[in-house]
N, C-alpha and C positions, 0 to 999 in steps of 0.2 A: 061211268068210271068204275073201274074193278079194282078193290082192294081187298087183301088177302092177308091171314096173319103172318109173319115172320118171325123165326124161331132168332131171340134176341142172344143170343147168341149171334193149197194154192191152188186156188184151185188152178191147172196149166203145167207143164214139164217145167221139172228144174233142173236145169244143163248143169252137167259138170263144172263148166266155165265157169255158170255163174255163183257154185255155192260158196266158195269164199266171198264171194261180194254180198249175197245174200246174207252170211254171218253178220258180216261186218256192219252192213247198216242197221242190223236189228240190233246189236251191238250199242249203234248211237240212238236210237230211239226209244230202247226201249226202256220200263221204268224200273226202280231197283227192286230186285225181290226180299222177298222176307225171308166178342163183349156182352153177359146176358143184361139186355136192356128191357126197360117195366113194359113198354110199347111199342111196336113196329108195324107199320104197313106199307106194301109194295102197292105202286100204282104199273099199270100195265103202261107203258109209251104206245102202244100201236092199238085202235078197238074201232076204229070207226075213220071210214075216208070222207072228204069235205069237212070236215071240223076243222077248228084251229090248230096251224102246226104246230107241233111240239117244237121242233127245229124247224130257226130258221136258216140261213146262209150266213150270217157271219162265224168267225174262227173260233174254234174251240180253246179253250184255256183246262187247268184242271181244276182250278176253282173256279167256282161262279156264284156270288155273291147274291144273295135277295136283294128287290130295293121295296120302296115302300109301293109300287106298283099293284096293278091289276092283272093276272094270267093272260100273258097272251102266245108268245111263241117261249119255246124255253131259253134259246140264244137269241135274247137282243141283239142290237149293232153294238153294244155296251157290253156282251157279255154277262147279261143277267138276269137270272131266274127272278122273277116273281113271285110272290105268297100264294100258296092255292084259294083259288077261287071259283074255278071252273074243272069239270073232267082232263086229264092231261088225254089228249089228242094227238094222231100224227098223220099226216094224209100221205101216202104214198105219191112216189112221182112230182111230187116237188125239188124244188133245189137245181135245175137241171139247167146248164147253161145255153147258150143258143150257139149251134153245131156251125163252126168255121169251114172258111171254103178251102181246101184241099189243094193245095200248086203239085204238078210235077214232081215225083221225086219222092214227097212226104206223105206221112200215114197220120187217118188221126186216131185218136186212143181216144176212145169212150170208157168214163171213169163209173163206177158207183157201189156202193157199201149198201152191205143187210147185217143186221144185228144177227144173224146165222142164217144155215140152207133153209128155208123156203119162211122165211121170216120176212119182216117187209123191211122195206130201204128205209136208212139214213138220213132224214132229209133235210141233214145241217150239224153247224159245228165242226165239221171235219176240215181237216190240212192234210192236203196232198202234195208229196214230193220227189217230184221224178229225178234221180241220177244216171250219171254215167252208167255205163255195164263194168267198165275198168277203173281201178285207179291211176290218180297222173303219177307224174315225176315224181313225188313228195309224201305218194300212200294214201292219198286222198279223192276222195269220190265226188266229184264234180256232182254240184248242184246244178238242172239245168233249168226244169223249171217248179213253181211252188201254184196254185191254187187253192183258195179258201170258199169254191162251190163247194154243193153237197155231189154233185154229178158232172162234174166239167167232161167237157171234148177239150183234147189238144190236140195240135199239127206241131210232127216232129219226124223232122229228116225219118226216114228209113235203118233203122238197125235195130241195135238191145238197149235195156236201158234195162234200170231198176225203180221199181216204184214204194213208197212206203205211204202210209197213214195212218193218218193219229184221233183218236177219238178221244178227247181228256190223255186217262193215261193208258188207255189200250191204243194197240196197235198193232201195224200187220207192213210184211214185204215182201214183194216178189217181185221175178226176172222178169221180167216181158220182151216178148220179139215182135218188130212191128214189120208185118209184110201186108202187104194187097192195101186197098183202098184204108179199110179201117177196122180198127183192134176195139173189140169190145172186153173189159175184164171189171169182174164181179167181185167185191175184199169180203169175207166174212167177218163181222166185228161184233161179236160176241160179248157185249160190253153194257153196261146196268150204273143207275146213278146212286149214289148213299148220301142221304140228307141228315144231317144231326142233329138234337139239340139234347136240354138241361131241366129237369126241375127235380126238385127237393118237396116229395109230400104232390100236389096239386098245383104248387106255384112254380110256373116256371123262370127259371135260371137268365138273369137279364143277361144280352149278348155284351160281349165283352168282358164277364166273369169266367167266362166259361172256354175252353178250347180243348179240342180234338188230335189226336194224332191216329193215321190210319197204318196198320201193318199188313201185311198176304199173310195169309195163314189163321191158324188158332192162335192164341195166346199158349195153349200148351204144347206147341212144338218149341222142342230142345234145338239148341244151336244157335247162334246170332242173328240177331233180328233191326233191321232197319226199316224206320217208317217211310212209305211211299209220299204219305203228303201230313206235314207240320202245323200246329196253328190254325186247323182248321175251325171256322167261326159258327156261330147257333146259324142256322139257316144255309148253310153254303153246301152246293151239292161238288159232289167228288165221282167223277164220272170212272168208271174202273172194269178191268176185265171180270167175266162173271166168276164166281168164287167163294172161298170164305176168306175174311178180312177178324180180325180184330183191332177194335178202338180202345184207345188210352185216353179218358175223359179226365180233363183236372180244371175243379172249382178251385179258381183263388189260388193263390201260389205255394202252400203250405202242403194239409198232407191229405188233400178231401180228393181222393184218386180213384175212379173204377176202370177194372176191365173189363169189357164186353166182347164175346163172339157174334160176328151177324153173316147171312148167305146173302149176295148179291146176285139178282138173277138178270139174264142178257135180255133188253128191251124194257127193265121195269126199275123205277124211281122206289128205290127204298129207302121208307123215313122211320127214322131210331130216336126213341127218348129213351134219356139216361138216366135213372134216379139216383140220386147224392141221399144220403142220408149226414146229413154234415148241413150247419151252421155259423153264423158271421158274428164274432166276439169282440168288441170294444174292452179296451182294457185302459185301467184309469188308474193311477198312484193317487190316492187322498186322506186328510191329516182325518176327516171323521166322513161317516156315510152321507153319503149325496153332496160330499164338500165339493170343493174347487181341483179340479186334476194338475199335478202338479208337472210344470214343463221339464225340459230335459231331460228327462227318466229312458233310461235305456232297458230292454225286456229282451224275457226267452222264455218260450212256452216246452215246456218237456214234457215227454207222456211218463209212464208210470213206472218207464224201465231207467229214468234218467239219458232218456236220449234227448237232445234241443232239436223241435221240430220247427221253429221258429226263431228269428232274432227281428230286434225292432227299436225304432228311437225316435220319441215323441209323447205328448201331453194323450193321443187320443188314439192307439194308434189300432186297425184293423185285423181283422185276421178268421181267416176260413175254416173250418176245425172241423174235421171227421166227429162222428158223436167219439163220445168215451170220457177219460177222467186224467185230467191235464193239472200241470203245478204251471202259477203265470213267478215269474222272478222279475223283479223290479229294481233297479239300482239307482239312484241317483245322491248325489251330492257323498259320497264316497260309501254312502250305506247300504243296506240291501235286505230286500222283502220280500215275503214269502206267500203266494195262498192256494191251495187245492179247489180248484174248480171241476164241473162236470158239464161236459155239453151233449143238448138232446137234440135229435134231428130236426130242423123246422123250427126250433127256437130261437131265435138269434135274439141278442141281449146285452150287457154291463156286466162285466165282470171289474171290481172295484178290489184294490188291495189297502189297505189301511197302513198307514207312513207310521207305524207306533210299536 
């Protein structure tokens, strides 16, 4: 297995005909456009043929989820990546479907994807989708057929058609013309996995604390910015054109927030940790120290400028906190309490207001 450090941080004639169609489906496919991390290593996808694939044949999604698994192909029939445990692998020539027989009339179209020019194939996860060449009555680009091989053959009447495919969230379209027996056409998919997660200090960030948002670009390009993928989980990889991306990492729901820039490269699984410096605060209303916390109490944590970074209502209630030097405010039974705390990264702790 090769890893490397990471800075944390058609081919074919395109007819006139067909460029409007061509727009148009890249149009519906494609994904919307638009972090220095303590740790990053790229695993290469392709190093060695006969190993375990990395892909296998089932359909690509854009997330895909660890489970508690052993390595074995990277797309299960489930859609899910595995924990490393072995070199990520890709054997070439895999994925390829068994070549149909040909009637009068119809051409078949031999399918298959490289992560770029002279880069190896694809061999899984991918969704193929051929259309019309025209829109119908309605503006609309007839689906004709879909496949979730990594290299299918189809038999299809004689004419144009348009083909697309989707790797996660890359993807790629072109016109195709089917004359003579059969049509061989090559997709270049340029496209690289980004793995996440979380720790504060050496311990890492348990999943379900922690989630991700990915954007194209730097964080420091001006203009409006929409994340391609939400919600993303510790472990879940995010398959994406190569590039640079930034992530938006948020511990806990309050204010423990980093941005990251990272390079995603075509063919290689890049995994990012994200150091929090920020800790988990218990906050307790009581009549003496170490008393009984008292219920009802309604709170708001404000930092130093009087802004409320928090609101809350309960005897015990939680809260994420960037380090730095926060007032907790406590209310209950019509009165209201005051106390100046400081939080340090990696400490998590009781913060205790006294009811007096």
């Amino acid at each position: 297995m090769c890893r490397e450090p990471a800075t944390a941080a058609c081919r074919g004639r395109l007819w006139p005909a067909f460029a409007l169609a061509f727009a148009y489906v890249l149009a519906l496919v494609a994904p919307p456009a638009g972090f220095i991390a303590s740790a990053a290593a790229q695993t290469t996808l392709a190093q060695a043929a006969g190993q375990n694939s990395l892909f296998s044949t089932a359909p690509s999604t854009n997330l895909l989820t660890p489970n508690e698994g052993t390595r074995g192909n990277m797309f299960t029939p489930g859609d899910v990546l595995a924990p490393p445990s072995a070199p990520l692998m890709l054997s070439p020539g895999r994925g390829a479907g068994p070549v149909p027989m040909v009637p009068a009339g119809q051409v078949a179209l031999a399918l298959a994807a490289h992560f770029g020019k002279e880069a190896p194939s694809i061999t899984g996860g991918l969704i193929w989708r051929i259309y019309a060449a025209r829109p119908d009555a309605r503006g609309k680009f007839r689906l004709i057929k879909e496949e979730k091989t990594a290299a299918p053959t189809v038999v299809l009447p004689a004419g144009d058609y348009i083909v697309n495919v989707c790797f996660g969230l890359a993807t790629a379209a072109r016109p195709v013309s089917l004359r003579g027996p059969t049509v061989h056409e090559v997709f270049d998919l340029p496209a690289g996995g980004l793995r996440l997660e979380g720790k504060v200090g050496d311990v890492r960030i348990p999943a379900g604390q922690i989630s991700f948002d990915v954007y194209k670009g730097s964080q420091f390009e001006t203009g409006p910015q929409r994340p391609i993928a939400e919600h993303v989980m510790t472990g879940q990889v995010v398959v994406v054109p190569e590039g640079v991306y930034h992530v938006v990492s948020k511990y806990g729901d309050a204010n423990a927030m980093v941005r990251s820039d990272i390079r995603v490269q075509a063919g290689k699984l890049t995994d990012i940790t994200v150091n929090h410096r920020a800790a988990a605060i218990t906050l307790k209303l009581v009549t003496e120290k170490g008393g009984e916390a008292l219920a009802n109490t309604a709170w708001a944590v404000l930092n130093p400028g009087g802004d409320v970074i928090k609101e809350m209502l309960g005897a015990f209630p939680r809260v994420i906190l960037s380090e730095g030097e926060y007032s907790a405010i406590a209310r209950n039974e019509g009165k209201v309490y005051e106390r100046k705390f400081k939080v340090v990264a990696g400490v998590d702790g009781d913060v205790e207001v006294m009811a007096r």
